[in-house]
C-alpha beads as a LAMMPS data file, in Angstrom:
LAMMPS data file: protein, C-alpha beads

94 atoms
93 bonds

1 atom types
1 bond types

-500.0 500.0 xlo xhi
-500.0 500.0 ylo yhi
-500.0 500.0 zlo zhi

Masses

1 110.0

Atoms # bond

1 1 1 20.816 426.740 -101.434
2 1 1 20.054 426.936 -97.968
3 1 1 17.616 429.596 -96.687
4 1 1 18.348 432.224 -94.136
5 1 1 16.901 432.081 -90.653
6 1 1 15.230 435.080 -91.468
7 1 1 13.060 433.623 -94.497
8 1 1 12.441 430.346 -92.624
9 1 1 10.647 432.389 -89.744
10 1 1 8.520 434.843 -92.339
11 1 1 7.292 431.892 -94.070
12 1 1 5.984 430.520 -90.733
13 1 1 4.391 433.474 -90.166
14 1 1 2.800 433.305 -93.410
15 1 1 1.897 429.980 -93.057
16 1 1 0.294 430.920 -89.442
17 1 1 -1.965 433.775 -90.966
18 1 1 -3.108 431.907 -93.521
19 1 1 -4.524 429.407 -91.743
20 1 1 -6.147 431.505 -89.489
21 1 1 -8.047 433.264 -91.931
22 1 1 -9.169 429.900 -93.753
23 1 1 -12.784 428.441 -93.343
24 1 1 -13.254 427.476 -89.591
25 1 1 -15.494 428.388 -87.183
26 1 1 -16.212 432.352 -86.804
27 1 1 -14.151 434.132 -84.041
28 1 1 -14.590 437.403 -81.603
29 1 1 -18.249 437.668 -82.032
30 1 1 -18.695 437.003 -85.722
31 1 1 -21.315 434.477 -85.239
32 1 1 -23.437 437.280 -83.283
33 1 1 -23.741 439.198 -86.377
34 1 1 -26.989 438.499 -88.341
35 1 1 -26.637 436.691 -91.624
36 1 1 -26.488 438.573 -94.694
37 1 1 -28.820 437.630 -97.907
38 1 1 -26.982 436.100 -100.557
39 1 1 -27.604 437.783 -104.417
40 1 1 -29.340 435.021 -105.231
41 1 1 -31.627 434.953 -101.662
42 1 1 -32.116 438.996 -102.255
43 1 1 -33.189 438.972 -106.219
44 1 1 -35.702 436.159 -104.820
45 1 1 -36.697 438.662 -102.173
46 1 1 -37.154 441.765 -104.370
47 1 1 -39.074 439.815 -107.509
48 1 1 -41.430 438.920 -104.975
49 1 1 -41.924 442.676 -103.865
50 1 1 -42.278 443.621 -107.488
51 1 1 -39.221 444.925 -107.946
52 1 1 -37.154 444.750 -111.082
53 1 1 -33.329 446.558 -111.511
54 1 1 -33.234 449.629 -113.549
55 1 1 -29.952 450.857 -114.945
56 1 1 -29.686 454.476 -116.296
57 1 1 -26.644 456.738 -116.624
58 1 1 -26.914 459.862 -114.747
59 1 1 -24.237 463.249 -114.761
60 1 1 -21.948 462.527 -111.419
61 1 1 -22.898 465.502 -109.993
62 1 1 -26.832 464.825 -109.897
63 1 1 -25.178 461.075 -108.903
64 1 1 -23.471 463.375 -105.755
65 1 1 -26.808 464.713 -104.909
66 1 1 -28.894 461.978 -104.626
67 1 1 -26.283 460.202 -102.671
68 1 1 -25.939 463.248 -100.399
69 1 1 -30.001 463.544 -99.830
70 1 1 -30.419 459.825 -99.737
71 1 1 -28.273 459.546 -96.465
72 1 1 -31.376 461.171 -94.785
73 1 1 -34.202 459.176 -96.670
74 1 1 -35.684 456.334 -94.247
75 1 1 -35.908 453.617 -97.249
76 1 1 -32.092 454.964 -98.515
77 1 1 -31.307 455.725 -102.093
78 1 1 -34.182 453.435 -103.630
79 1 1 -37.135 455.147 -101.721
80 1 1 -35.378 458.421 -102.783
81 1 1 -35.529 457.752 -106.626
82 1 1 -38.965 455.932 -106.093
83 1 1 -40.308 458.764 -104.459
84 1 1 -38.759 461.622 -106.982
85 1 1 -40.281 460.132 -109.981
86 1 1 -43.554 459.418 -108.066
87 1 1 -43.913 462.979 -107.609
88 1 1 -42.524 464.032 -110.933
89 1 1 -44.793 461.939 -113.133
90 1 1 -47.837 463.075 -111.043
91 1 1 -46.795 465.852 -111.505
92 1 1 -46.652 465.459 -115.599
93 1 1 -49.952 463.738 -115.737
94 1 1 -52.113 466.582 -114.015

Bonds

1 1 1 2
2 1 2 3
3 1 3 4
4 1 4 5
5 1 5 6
6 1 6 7
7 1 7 8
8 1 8 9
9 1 9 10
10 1 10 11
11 1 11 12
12 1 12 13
13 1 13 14
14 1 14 15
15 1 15 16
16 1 16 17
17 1 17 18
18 1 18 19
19 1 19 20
20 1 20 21
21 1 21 22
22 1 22 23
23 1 23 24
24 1 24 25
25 1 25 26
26 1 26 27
27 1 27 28
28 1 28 29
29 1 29 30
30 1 30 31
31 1 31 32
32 1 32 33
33 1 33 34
34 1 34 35
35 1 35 36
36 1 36 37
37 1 37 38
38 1 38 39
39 1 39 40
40 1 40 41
41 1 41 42
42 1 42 43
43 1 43 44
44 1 44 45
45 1 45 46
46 1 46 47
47 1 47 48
48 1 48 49
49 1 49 50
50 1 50 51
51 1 51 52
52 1 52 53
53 1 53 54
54 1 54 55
55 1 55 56
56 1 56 57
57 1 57 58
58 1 58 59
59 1 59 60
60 1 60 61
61 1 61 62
62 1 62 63
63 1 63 64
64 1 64 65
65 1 65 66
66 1 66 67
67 1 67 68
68 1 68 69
69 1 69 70
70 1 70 71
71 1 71 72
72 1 72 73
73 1 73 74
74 1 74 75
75 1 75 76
76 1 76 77
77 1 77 78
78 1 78 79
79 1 79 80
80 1 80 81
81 1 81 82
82 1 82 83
83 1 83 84
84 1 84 85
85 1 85 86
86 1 86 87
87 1 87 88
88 1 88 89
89 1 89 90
90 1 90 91
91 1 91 92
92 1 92 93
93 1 93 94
C-alpha cells in the first residue's frame, strides 16, 4: 500500500520538529536565562536554611486568599504563612 504524497510530506514535517526539539544546544537566547535549581539542589538548599515541608489541608477559599495576599508579600506565599502564624502564636502565648 503505497502512501499518498500528502502523508509522505506530514511525516517529514514530523520528523523535522522532532528533531528540533531534541537535546542540542539551547537556541534564541535560552542559554542567557539563569539556571534553575534542580529538586534535589533546592531540598539541599532549604534543609540547610532550616526548613522542613509542611502539608496541611486548608478550605479553597482561605487557599484563594492567601494566594491573592501573597502576590504582594516580598518573600511570596511562604513568608506569608511564616509570618501569619508568627503573629498568631504570639499572639496565643501573651
Amino acid at each position: 500500500m503505497a502512501m499518498k504524497k500528502f502523508d509522505l510530506e506530514k511525516n517529514k514535517a514530523l520528523k523535522l520538529m522532532q528533531s528540533t526539539h531534541k537535546a542540542g544546544p539551547e537556541r534564541f537566547g535560552k542559554d542567557s536565562t539563569p539556571a534553575t535549581l534542580d529538586r534535589r539542589e533546592q531540598r539541599k538548599l532549604d534543609q540547610a536554611a532550616g526548613l522542613v515541608p509542611f502539608a496541611c489541608k486548608l478550605n479553597a477559599d482561605l487557599v484563594a486568599q492567601l494566594k491573592t495576599r501573597a502576590e504582594q508579600h516580598p518573600e511570596g506565599l511562604t513568608g506569608l504563612l511564616t509570618e501569619l502564624l508568627q503573629a498568631g502564636l504570639a499572639k496565643d502565648a501573651s
